[in-house]
C-alpha positions as CSV (number, residue, x, y, z in Angstrom):
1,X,-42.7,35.3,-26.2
2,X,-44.3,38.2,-24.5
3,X,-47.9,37.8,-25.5
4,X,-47.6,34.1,-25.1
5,X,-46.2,33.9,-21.8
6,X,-49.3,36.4,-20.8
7,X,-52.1,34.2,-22.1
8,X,-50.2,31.3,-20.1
9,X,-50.1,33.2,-17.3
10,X,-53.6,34.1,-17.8
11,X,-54.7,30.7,-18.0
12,X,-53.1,29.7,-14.5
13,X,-49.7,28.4,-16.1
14,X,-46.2,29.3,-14.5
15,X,-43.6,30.0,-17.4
16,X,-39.8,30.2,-16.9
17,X,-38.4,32.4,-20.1
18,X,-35.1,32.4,-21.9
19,X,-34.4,34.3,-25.3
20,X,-31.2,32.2,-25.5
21,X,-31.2,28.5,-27.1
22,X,-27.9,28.1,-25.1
23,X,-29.6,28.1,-21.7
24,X,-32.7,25.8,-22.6
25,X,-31.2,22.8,-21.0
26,X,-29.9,24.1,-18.2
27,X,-33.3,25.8,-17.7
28,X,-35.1,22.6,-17.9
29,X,-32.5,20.6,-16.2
30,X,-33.6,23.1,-13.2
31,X,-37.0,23.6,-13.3
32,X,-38.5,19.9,-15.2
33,X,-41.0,21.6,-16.5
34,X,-44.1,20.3,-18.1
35,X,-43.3,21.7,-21.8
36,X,-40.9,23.3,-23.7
37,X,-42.2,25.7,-26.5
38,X,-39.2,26.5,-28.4
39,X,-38.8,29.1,-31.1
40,X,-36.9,27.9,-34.1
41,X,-35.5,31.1,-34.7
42,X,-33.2,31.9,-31.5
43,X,-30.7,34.7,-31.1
44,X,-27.9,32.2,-30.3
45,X,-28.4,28.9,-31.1
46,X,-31.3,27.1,-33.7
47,X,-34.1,26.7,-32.0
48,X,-33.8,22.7,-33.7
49,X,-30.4,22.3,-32.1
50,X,-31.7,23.3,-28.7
51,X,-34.7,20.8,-29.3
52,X,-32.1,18.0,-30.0
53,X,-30.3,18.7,-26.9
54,X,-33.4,18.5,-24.6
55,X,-34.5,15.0,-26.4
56,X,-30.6,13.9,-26.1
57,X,-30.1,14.2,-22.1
58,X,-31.5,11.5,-20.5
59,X,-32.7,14.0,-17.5
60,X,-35.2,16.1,-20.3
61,X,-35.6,13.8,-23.5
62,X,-39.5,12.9,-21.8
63,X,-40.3,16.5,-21.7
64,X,-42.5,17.5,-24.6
65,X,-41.4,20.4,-26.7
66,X,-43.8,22.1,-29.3
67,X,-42.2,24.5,-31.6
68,X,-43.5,27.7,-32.4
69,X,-42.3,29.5,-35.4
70,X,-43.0,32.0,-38.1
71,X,-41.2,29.6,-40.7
72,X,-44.3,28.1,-42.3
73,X,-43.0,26.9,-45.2
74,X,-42.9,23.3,-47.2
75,X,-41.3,20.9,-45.0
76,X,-40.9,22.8,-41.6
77,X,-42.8,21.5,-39.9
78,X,-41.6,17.8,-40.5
79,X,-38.4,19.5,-39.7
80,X,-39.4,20.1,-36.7
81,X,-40.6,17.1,-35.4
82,X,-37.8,14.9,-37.3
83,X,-35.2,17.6,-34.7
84,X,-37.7,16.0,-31.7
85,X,-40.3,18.2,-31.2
86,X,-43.8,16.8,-30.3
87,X,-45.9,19.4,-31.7
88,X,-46.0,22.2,-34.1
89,X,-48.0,25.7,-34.3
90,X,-46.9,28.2,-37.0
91,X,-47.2,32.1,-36.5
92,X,-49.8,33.7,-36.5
93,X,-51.0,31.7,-33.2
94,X,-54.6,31.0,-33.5
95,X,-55.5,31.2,-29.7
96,X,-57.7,28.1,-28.8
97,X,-55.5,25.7,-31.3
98,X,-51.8,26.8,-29.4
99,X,-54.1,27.0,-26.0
100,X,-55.2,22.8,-27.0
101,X,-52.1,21.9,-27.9
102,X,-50.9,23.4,-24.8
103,X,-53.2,21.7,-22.4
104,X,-52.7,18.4,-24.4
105,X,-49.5,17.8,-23.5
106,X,-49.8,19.4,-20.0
107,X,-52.6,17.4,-19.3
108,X,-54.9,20.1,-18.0
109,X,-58.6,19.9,-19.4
């Protein structure tokens, strides 16, 4: 999360961070931010439950959510967008693919 949030910030992005599943849609509830990038593998809560929350509430089911996750296995990644995510970059994070993704569905080119 650290060395994400820093390229965002880098980039001219303003982040609001949460290690805890639990308080995702509270969080976005709040702030209505422009994306979610949700870990799948949370402390609290699955990352894929917190996702279905968001895309259940009628207040944050537009905002797009692209998981980020070190599960790169067969199948995770339809996972992931079968639990409502809208996009998908597996760890490592190549830079300019997670930075177009990003600006994709923030609409910033």
């Amino acid at each position: 999360m650290k060395l994400l949030s820093d390229v965002l910030e880098a980039y001219g992005y303003d982040i609001v961070k949460t290690a805890s599943g639990a308080a995702v849609l509270e969080l976005a509830r709040e702030h209505r931010p422009h994306l979610v990038l949700m870990d799948i593998q949370l402390p609290d809560v699955s990352g894929l439950d917190a996702v279905r929350q968001l895309k259940q509430d009628p207040e944050t089911l537009a905002i797009p959510v692209i998981a980020v996750t070190a599960f790169a296995m067969a199948g995770d990644e339809r996972r992931a967008l079968d639990s409502g995510c809208d996009g998908y970059i597996a760890k490592p994070i190549m830079l300019r693919e997670f930075l177009a993704m990003v600006e994709k569905f923030t609409s910033r080119e």
